[in-house]
Every structure is written in C-alpha cells, then in structure tokens.
C-alpha positions as CSV (number, residue, x, y, z in Angstrom):
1,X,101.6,92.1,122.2
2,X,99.3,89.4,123.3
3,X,97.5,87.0,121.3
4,X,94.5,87.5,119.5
5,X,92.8,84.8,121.2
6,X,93.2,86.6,124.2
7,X,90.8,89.6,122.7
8,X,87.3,90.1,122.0
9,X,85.9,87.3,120.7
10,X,85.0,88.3,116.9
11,X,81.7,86.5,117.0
12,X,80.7,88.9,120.2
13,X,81.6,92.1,118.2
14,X,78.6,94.7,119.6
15,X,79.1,97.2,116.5
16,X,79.5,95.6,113.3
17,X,76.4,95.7,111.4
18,X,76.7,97.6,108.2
19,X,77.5,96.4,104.8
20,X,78.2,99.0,102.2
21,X,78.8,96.3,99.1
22,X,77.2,92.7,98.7
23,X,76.5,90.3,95.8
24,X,72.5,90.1,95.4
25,X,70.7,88.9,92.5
26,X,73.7,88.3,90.1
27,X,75.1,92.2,90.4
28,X,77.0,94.5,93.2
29,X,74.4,96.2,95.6
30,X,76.0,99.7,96.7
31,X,74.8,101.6,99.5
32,X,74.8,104.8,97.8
33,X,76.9,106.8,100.7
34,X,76.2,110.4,98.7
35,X,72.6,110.2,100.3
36,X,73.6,109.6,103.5
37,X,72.9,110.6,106.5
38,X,69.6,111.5,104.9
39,X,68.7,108.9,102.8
40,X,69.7,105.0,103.0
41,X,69.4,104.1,99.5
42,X,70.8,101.0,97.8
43,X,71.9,100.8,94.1
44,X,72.3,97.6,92.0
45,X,74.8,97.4,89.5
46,X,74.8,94.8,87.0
47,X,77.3,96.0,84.2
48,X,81.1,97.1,84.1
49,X,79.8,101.1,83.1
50,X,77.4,101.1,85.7
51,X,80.4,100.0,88.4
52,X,83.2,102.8,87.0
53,X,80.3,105.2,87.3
54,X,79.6,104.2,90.6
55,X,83.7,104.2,91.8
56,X,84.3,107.5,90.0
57,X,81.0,109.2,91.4
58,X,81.4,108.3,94.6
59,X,78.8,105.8,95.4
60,X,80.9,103.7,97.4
61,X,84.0,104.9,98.2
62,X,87.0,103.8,101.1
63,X,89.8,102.1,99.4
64,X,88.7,98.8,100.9
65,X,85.4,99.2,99.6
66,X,86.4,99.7,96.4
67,X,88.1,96.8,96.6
68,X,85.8,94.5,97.2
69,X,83.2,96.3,94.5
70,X,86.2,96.0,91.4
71,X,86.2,92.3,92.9
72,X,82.6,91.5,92.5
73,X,83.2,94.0,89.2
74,X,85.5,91.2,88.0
75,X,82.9,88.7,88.1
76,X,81.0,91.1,86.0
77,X,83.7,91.7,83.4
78,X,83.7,88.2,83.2
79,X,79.9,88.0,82.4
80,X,80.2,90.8,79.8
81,X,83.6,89.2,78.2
82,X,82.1,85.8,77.7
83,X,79.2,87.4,75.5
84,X,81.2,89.3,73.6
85,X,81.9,88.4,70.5
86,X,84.1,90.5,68.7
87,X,87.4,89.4,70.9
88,X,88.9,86.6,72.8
89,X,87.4,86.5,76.7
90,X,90.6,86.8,78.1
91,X,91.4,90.3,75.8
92,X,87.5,91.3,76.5
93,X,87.8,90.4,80.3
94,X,91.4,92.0,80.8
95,X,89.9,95.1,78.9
96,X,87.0,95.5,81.2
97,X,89.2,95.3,84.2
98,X,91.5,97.8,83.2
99,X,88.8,99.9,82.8
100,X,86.9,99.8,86.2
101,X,90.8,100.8,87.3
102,X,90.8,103.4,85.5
103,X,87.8,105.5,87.5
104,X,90.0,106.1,90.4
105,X,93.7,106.2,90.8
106,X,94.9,106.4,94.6
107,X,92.9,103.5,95.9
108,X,95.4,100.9,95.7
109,X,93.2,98.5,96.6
110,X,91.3,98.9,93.3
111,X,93.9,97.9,91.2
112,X,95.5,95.2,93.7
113,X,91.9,93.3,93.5
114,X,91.4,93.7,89.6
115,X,95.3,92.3,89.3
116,X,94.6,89.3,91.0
117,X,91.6,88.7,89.5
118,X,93.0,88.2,86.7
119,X,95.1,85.5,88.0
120,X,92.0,83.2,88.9
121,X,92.1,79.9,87.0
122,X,88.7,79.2,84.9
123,X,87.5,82.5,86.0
124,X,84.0,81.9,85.2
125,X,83.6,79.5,87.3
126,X,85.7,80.4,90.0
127,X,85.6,84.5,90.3
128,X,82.6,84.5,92.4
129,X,84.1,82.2,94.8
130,X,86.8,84.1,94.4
131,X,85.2,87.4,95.0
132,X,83.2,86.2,98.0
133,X,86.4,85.5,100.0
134,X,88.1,88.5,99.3
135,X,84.7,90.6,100.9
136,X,84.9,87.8,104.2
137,X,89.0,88.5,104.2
138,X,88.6,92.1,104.2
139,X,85.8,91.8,107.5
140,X,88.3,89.9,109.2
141,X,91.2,91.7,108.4
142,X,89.5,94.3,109.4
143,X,88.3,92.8,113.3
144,X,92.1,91.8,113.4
145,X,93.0,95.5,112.8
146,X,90.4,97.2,115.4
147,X,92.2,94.6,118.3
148,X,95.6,94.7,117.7
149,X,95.1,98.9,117.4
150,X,93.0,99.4,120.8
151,X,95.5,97.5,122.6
152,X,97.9,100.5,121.9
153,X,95.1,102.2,124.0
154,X,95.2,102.8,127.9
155,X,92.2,103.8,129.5
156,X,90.5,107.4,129.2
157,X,91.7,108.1,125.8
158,X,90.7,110.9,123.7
159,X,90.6,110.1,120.1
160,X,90.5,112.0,116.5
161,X,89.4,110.5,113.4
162,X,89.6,112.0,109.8
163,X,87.1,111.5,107.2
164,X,85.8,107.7,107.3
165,X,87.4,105.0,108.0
166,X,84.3,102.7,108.9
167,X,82.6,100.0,107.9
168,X,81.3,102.4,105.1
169,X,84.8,102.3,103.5
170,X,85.4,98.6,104.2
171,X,83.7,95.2,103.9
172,X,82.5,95.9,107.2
173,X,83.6,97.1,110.9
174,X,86.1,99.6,109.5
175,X,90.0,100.2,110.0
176,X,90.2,103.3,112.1
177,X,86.8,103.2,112.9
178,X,87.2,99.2,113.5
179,X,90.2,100.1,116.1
180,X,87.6,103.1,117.7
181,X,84.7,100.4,117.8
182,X,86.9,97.6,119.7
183,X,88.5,100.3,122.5
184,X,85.1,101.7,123.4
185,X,83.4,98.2,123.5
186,X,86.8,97.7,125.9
187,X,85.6,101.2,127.7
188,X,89.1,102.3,126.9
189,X,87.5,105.7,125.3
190,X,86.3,108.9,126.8
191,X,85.8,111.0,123.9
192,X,85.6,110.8,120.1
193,X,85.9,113.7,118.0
194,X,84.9,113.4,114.3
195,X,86.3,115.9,111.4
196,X,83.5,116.8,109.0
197,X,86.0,116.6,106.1
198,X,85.6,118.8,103.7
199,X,84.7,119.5,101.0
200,X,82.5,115.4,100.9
201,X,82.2,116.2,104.4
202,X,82.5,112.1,104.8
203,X,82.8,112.8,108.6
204,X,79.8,114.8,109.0
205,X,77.6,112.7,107.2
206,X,79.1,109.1,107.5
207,X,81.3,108.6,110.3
208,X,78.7,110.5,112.3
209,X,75.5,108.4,110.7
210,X,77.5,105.0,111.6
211,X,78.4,106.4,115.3
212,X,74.8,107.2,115.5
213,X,73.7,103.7,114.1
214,X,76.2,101.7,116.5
215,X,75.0,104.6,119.5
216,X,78.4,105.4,120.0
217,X,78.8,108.9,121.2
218,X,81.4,111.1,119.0
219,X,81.1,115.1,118.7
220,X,81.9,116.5,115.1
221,X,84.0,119.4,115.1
222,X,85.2,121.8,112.1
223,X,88.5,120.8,110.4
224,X,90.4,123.4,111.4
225,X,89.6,123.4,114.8
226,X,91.6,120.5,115.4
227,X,95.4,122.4,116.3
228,X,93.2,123.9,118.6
229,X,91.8,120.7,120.4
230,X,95.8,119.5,120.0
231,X,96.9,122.8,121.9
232,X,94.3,122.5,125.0
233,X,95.4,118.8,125.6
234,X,91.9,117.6,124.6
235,X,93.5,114.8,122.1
236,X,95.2,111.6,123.2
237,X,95.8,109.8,119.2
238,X,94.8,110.7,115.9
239,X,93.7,107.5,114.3
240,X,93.3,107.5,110.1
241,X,92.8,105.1,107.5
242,X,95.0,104.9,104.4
243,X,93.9,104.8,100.7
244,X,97.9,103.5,99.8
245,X,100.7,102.4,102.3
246,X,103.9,103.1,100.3
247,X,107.1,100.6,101.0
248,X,108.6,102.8,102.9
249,X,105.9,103.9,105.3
250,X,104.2,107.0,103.9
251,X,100.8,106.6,103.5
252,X,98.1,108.8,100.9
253,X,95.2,109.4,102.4
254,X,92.5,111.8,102.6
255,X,93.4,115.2,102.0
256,X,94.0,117.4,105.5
257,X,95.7,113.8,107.3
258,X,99.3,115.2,106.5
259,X,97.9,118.4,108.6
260,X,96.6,116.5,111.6
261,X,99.7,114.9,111.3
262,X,102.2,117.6,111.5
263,X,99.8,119.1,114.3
264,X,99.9,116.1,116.0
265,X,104.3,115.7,115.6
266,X,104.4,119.6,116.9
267,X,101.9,119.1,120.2
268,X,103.0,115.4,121.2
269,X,100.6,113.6,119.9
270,X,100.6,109.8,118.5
271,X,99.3,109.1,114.7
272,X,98.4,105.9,114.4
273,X,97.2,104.4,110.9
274,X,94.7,101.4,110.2
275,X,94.5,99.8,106.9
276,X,94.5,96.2,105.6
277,X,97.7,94.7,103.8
278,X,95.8,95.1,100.5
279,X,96.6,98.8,100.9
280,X,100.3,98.1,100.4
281,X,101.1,99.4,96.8
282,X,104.7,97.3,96.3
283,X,105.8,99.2,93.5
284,X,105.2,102.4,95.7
285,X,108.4,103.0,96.9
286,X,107.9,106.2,98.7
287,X,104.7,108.9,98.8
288,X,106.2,110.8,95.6
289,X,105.1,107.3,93.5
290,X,101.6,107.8,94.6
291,X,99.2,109.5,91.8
292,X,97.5,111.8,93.6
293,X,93.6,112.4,91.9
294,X,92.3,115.8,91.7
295,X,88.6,115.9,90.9
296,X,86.7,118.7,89.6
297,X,87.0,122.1,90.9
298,X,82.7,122.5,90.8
299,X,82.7,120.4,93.7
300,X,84.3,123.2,95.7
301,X,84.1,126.3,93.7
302,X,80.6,128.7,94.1
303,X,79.0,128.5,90.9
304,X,79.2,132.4,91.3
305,X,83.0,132.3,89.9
306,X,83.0,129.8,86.9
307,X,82.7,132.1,84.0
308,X,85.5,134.7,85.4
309,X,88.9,134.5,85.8
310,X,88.5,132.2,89.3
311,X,89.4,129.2,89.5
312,X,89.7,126.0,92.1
313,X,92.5,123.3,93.1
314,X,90.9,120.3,94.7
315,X,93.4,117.5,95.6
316,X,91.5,114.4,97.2
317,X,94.3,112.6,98.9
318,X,97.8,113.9,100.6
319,X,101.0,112.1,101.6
320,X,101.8,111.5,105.2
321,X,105.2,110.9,105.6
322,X,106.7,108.0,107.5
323,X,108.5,110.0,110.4
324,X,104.9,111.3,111.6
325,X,103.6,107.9,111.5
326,X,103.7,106.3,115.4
327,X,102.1,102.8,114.3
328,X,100.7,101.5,110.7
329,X,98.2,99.0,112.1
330,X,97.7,95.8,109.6
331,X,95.7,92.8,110.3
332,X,99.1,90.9,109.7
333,X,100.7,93.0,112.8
334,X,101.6,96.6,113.5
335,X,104.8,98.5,112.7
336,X,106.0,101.1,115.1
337,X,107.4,103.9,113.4
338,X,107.5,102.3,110.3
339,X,109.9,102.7,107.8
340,X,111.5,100.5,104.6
341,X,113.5,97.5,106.4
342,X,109.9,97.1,108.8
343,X,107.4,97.1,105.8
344,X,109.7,94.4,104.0
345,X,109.8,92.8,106.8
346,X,105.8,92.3,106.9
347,X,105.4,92.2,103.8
348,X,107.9,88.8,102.8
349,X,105.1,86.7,104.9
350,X,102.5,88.0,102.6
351,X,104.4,87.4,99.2
C-alpha cells in the first residue's frame, strides 16, 4: 500500500466541514442529531447529568462521538469534583466518570476515553489539554482512515453504507463515510446507496443531510431492499463503521450490519469496516464479550399495543463476525480478513 504522503493532501480535503461536538464557553456544545435533517440545533452542556442525558438520549451519538463528548465530560467531572465537598476529588471525579459510562454500554469508545482520563496527571489543569487532542486525534485518524480505505477502491464503484458513519458520529469527516468522501473526491465512485436504518432512521436523516451538505449524490433506499440491490449486481462494497472491534475481529455495530453482511458473503460482495483504534475493546475477546444495549420497546412499538399482551424487542447493535469481514480499516493500517494473530499484531504498536 502506498504512503500516505502519496494521497490527498489533508489540508485540501473538499468535504470535511461539520462538527458534531466542540468545547465553547467552558461546556460541550452538541449538535442535537435527533432534529436533524429538519432542524440544526445546538445544545450546551455544562454538567455531568446534562452529558449522560445527552449520551443516553441520543443527542450525539457514533461511538467516536461519544468519545470525544465523555472526554470533554471529563473535564466536566473534574469541575464538578473539585467543588464538591463531601468526598476527596479523585473519589468525586472517578464517580462522575463512571457515571457518564454508564448511559451507554456498546460504545467502546466511551469507556476507553473516561479510562484514560483518569490517568491524566493534575487533571485540572491538564484534562482540557488533554481533551482537545483527543477531538484533533480522532479528525486525523479519521482522514488517515478515509485514504488508506479508498485505495481498496478501483474506479466505478458502487457502494452501500449502513446507518452513519460520518462526520456526525466522529470528530469530524467520518469513518465509513470519511473512506466514501476520499474515493469520490478521487472520482473512484459511481453510486452511493444509503440505508434509512431503522428504527433512528440515522441514514435517512443524517447520512442523507451530510451527503446533501457536502453535495455528494447518494440515493436512500429501504433496508430490506438491499439482498435485492446485492442480487442484480448493483453493489460493488458494503462499507460500515463499528461501535466495538473485538480482538479477534468481530465487530458490534448497528443493528441489520450482520445482515448486509451475510448478504454480502452469499452474493460475492466485499465488507469492509472503518473505525479508529479507540474502537478496539482489548478485553473483548470475541463478539459474545460485547454487551449488547436494548433500549426501550416505545421507540418501535405503535402506542396502539402497550396496554395488551404485545410487546417489542429492540436490539441497537449486532455482531459481525470476523469471517465476513474483507478489511477492518484503522488509521494505524488495515487488516485483511482479520482475525486474532492480525489484531495483536496492530495493536502491540499501539500499547
């Protein structure tokens, strides 16, 4: 693969200009992504509740998103532990972290930020700092992710992407979305088809809204029309995200990816999955480790049936296994059909 230096020159990116979380005015602001596409309306969060509420609600959501809010959450804690009285601040700090991890329980990111945030020495002087480069780490771990992916493209592909994956999940640019964005500023792309992801329908309303603000033509297309796209030849790659990357290659991600990707094994059709290393979860050792969150069965179920003997299962997130995996895509370098041996292997630099 060639050298990075040899790509797109990250400073001459032509679609990277949203930002879903920022530090303004000593809190998080949150682009609240449940009023989108029809409403582009920012939040700011200045105390620890206000940030669980906004992870567990939905108000910024992408596992890399997350990520970065729980880090500027830290800061935060911090805030809140030093004016509490009543216990030490390392006991009143630890506390608060543990409890922004607690709003949602596949993003692994969440919980890798909050743990080494508590690692920072003199954290209220330093967490800030801190916090700022994890956001401008996760941006260019992110552009590293979009090249080394769209180099796995020739030209005239046909792509698929599930749920969102974009610069609304991230920092900024996006992982599968950030891989999309660098082959069609390439011209490797001749088509782009968007799942509307039920039941958030995040590809209807926010891969679609940051196509439309980039102008980059994609066409939306119901879930389960997809094996039928797969059967006609109409699909080239399936490109995801990933809300965990287990050790051994299996990935959780949205719920329906483990579909696409047992449509896309049966018709021929490469998988590849784009997520930053802070999506590894090391003491994952294979998908069954993963805690899978279920949320509430009124966000599906017709208000009709809630009194009677009806009732709703709604999974958010799935496990993809390893073997249906073509390439996990990091900004550290890719792994082709990834299993145990090739994630140590990538990981060791990292540790």
């Amino acid at each position: 693969m060639s050298d990075l230096h040899t790509m797109i020159d990250s400073e001459k990116l032509l679609y990277d200009t949203i930002r879903p979380v920022t530090w303004q005015d000593n809190g998080v602001r949150l682009l609240d992504q449940r009023q989108l596409p029809s409403n582009e309306v920012y939040l700011h969060i200045t105390s620890t509740q206000a940030l669980y509420a906004a992870i567990k609600d939905m108000v910024v959501r992408g596992a890399p998103a997350i990520g970065i809010a729980a880090a500027y959450g830290a800061v935060l804690a911090a805030q809140e532990a030093a004016d509490d009285a009543l216990v030490s601040f390392e006991e009143g700090f630890h506390r608060r972290l543990d409890f922004i991890a607690s709003s949602r329980p596949t993003a692994i990111n969440l919980s890798n930020a909050l743990n080494d945030a508590k690692l920072v020495s003199e954290p209220q002087k330093q967490l800030l700092n801190w916090a700022h480069d994890w956001f401008k780490d996760d941006i260019a771990a992110n552009v590293s992710i979009g090249q080394y992916g769209a180099q796995y493209f020739k030209d005239n592909i046909r792509v698929l992407t599930h749920c969102n994956a974009g610069a609304l999940a991230t920092g900024g640019y996006g992982t599968a979305l950030g891989v999309i964005r660098s082959a069609y500023q390439q011209s490797k792309l001749t088509k782009i088809y968007a799942t509307e992801t039920r039941p958030w329908n995040q590809g209807a309303r926010l891969t679609l809204w940051e196509f439309e603000k980039d102008g980059i033509p994609a066409t939306l297309i119901a879930d389960s029309v997809a094996a039928t796209l797969m059967q006609k030849g109409m699909i080239d790659w399936v490109v995801v995200g990933a809300d965990t990357i287990c050790m051994n290659g299996d990935i959780a991600n949205k719920i329906g990816t483990y579909s696409l990707a047992v449509l896309a094994k049966h018709h021929g059709i490469k998988v590849m999955v784009a997520a930053p290393t802070t999506t590894i979860d090391a003491n994952a050792q294979t998908g069954s480790d993963v805690i899978i969150e279920y949320r509430d069965q009124d966000e599906i179920l017709p208000t009709h049936y809630t009194d009677n003997a009806i009732d709703a299962l709604n999974p958010v997130f799935d496990i993809t296994p390893a073997e249906l995996i073509t390439v996990i895509v990091t900004e550290k370098g890719v792994i082709e059909s990834p299993d145990a041996s090739k994630m140590q292997a990538l990981i060791k630099p990292i540790r």
